[in-house]
N, C-alpha and C positions, 0 to 999 in steps of 0.2 A: 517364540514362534519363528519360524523360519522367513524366508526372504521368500515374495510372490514374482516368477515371473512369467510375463506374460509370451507364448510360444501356441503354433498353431499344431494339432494331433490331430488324428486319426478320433472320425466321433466314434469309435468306437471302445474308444481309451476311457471315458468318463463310465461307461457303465461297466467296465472293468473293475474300473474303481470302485466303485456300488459295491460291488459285487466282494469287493474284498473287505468293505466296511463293514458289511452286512457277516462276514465268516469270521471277522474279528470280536466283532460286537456280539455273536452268538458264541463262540467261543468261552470270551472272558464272563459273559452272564452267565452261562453254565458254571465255570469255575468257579467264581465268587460267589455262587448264588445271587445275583443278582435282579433286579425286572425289567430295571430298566437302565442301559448305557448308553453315552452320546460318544462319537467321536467328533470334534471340530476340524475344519479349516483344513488343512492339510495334511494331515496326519494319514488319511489313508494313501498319499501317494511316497509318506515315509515311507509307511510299513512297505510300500512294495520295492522301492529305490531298498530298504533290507532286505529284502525275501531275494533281489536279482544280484547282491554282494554276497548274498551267503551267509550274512549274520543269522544265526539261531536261537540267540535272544536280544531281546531289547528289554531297556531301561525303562519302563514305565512306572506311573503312580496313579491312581485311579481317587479322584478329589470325590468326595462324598457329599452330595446335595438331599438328599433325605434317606429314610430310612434304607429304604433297597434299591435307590439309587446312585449313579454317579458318572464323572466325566472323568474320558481316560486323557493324561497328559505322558506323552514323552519326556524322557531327563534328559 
């Protein structure tokens, strides 16, 4: 996991986030068919720190906690 640090933003930055958790998380459940995905801890401000370099994919692996569940982790 990444290094946490602490910096003051725009409150408008955190439902940003949300918001991008939420188009990822529905995304990758459509694809996988999945019901249910979590994304942890920092990972949605990865994915955007990639979305604003222009990476077009990322290294993921999605850990299976029951049947049509699972947690998504970056590599």
């Amino acid at each position: 996991m990444g290094n946490t640090i602490r910096i003051y933003v725009d409150e408008s930055l955190p439902q940003i986030l949300e918001k991008i958790r939420c188009e990822v998380a529905a995304d990758i459940k459509k694809r996988y068919n999945l019901d249910e995905i979590t994304i942890n801890g920092t990972l949605a401000s990865k994915i955007l720190a990639a979305k604003m370099r222009g990476d077009n994919f990322l290294n993921f692996h999605i850990r299976k906690v029951g049947l049509n569940k699972g947690i998504l982790e970056l590599l």
